[in-house]
C-alpha positions in Angstrom: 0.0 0.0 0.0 1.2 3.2 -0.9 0.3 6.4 0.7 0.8 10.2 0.0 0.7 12.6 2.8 -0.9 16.2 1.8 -1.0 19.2 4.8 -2.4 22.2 3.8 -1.1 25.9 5.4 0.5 29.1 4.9 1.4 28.9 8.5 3.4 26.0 8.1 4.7 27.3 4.7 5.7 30.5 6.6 7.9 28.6 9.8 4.8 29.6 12.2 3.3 26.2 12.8 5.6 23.1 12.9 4.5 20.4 10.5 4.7 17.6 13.3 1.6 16.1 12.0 3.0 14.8 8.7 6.0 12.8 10.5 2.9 11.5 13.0 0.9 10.0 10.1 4.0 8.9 8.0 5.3 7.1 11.0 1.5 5.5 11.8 1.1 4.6 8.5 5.1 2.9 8.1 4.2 0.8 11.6 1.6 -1.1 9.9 3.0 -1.8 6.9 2.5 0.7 4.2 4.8 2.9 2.4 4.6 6.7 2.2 5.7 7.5 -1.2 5.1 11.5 -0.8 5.1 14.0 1.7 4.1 17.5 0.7 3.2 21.0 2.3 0.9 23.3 0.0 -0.5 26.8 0.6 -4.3 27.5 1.5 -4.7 27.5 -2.2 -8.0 25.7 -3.0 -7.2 25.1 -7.1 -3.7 23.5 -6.1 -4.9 21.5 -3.6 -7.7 20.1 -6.0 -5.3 19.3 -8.3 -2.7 18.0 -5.9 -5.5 15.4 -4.8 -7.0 14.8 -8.1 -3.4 14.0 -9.3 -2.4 11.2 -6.4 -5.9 9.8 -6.0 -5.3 8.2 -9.6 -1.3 7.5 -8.4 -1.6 6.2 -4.9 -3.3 3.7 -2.6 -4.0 6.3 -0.4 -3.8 10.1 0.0 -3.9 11.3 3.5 -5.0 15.4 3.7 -4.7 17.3 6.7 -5.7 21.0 7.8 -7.2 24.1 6.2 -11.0 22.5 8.1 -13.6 24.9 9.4 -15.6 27.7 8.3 -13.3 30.7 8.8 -12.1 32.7 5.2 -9.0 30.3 4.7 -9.9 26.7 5.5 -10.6 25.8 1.6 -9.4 21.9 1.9 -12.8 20.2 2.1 -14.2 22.4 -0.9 -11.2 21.5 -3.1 -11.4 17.7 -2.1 -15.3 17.7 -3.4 -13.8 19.6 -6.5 -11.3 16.7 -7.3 -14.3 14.2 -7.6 -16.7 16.4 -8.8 -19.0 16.1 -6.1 -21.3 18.9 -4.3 -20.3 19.8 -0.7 -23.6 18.7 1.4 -24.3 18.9 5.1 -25.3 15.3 7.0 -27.2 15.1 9.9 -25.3 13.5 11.9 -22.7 15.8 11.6 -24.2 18.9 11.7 -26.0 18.1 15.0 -22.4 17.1 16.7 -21.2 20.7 15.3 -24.4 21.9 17.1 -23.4 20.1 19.9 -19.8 20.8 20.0 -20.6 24.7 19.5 -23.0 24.7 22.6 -21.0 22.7 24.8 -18.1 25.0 24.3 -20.7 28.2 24.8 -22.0 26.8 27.8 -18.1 26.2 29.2 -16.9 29.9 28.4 -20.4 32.0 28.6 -18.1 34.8 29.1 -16.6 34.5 25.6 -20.4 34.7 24.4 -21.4 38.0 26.4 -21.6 40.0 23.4 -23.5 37.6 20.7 -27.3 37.1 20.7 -27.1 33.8 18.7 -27.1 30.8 20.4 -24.1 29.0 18.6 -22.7 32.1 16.8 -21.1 29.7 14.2 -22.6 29.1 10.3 -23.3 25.7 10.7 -23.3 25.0 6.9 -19.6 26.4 6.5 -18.4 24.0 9.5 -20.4 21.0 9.2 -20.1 20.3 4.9 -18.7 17.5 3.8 -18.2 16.1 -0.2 -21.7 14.9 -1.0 -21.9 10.6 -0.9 -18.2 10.8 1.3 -18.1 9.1 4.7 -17.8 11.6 7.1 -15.6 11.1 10.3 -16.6 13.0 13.1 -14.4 14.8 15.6 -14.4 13.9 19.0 -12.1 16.5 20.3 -12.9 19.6 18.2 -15.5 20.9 15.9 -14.8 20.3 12.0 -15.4 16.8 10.5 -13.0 15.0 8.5 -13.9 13.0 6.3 -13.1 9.8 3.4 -13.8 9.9 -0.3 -12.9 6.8 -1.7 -9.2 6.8 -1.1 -8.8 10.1 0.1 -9.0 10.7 3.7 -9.5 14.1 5.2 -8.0 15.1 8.6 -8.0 18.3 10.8 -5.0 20.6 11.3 -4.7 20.2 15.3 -2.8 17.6 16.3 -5.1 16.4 19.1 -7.8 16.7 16.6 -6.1 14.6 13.7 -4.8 11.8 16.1 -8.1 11.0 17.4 -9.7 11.0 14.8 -7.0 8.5 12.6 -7.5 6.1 15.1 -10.9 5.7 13.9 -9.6 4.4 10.7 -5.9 3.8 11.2 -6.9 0.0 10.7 -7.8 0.7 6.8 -3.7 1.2 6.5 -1.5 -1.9 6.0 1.0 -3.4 4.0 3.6 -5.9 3.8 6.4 -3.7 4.8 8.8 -5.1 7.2 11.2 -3.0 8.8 14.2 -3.2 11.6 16.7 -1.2 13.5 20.4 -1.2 14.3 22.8 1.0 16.0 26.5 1.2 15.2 29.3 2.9 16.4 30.9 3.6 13.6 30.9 6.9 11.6 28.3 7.3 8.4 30.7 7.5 5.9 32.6 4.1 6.9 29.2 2.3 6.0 29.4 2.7 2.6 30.5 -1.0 1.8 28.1 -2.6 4.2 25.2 -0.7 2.6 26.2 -1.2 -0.6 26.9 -5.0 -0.1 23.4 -5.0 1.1 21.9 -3.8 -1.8 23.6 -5.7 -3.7 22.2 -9.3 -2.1 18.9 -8.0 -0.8 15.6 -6.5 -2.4 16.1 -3.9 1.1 15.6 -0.2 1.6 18.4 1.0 4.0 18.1 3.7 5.9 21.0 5.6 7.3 20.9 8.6 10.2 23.5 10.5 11.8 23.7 10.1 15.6 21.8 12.8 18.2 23.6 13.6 21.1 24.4 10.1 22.8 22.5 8.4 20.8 24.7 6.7 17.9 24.2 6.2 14.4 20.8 4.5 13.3 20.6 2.2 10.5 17.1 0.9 9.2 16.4 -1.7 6.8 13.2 -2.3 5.0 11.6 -5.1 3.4 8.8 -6.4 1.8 8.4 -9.8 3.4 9.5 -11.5 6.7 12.2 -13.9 4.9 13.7 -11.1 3.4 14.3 -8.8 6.0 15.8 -12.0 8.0 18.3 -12.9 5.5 19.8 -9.2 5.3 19.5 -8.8 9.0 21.5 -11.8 9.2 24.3 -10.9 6.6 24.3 -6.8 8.5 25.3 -8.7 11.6 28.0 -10.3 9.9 29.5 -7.9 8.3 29.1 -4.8 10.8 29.5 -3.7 14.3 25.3 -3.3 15.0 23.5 -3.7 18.0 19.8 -3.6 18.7 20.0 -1.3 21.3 22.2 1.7 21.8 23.2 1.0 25.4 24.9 -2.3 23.8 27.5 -0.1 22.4 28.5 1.6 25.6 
């Protein structure tokens, strides 16, 4: 299964917001099995983000999109998704009365954030509860705008809390035969040049190679696509370099 991870923002574009989210998914999504085959960051820029999705719905397994959700001027993704597939953006039931809900719990937890406004939500229902008409729409448990999946393309909130929860409501609809394991090594990056090439050369294997963080050494990876694999290269790595599986070995 391969999967493309889409987040939408200027503020993320701009260095004001931290895309944590995207190394979150790609990380859920690699520990059960799939492959992330593109990560990218786009502007709130409805037409690019219609074709961006449009483009690796036809290319991909799966496209994972996450932020620009709500009702306020610049929260365009769920319009653009509908656009990729054609489809009118509609309000359910179901969802609009947990928006309701949401809304009033919230008003009814600050009043004094309310002291002003005559309406009893104060929120356009419509803008915050639409979702691409015949999707499935995932509601939020932890904060007001749904997500939601059309066909392959699954639709997340920006806030962290927000998107975690609600992934785990369909994290199970990711999976793969990837295979994957990790080593430690004292020695430097550049002296591993051999061992990964000799790898490559014996193996159907991604290897992964990172730099050591403060006391914790170098990190190699290798990925497979089946059990038997993965064992044989494992086996020939421990033969032909100094790797533990845990960093505390090498002390």
């Amino acid at each position: 299964m391969e999967v493309a991870i889409l987040t939408v923002g200027d503020e993320i574009l701009a260095g004001d917001t931290e895309n944590t989210n995207a190394s979150w998914v790609a990380r859920q999504v690699t520990a059960r099995g799939a492959t992330v085959a593109r990560i990218l960051t786009v502007p709130d820029d409805a037409a690019l983000i219609t074709e961006t999705v449009r483009e690796w719905h036809d290319a991909f397994d799966a496209v994972v999109v996450m932020g620009g959700l709500g009702g306020t001027h610049d929260d365009v993704t769920m319009a653009a998704v509908a656009d990729a597939f054609d489809r009118e953006l509609v309000v359910e039931d179901a969802v609009a009365a947990d928006v309701e809900a949401t809304a009033r719990a919230y008003r009814e937890n600050n009043p004094e954030q309310f002291e002003t406004y005559e309406d009893d939500l104060h929120i356009d229902v419509e803008a915050w509860a639409s979702t691409p008409e015949g999707a499935e729409p995932l509601l939020n448990e932890v904060g007001l705008s749904p997500g939601c999946v059309v066909e392959s393309v699954y639709v997340f909130p920006g806030p962290p809390a927000e998107l975690k929860a609600m992934f785990e409501t369909v994290a199970d609809r990711f999976g793969g035969d990837l295979v994957s394991q990790t080593f430690y090594t004292p020695a430097p990056e550049g002296a591993m040049g051999e061992v990964f090439a000799g790898l490559h050369d014996r193996f159907d294997v991604v290897v992964g190679s990172y730099a050591a963080r403060g006391s914790t050494p170098n990190r190699v990876k290798l990925n497979a696509r089946d059990e038997a694999t993965l064992a044989d290269a494992v086996a020939w790595l421990r033969d032909n370099a100094d790797v533990a599986d845990d960093p505390d070995a090498l002390q």
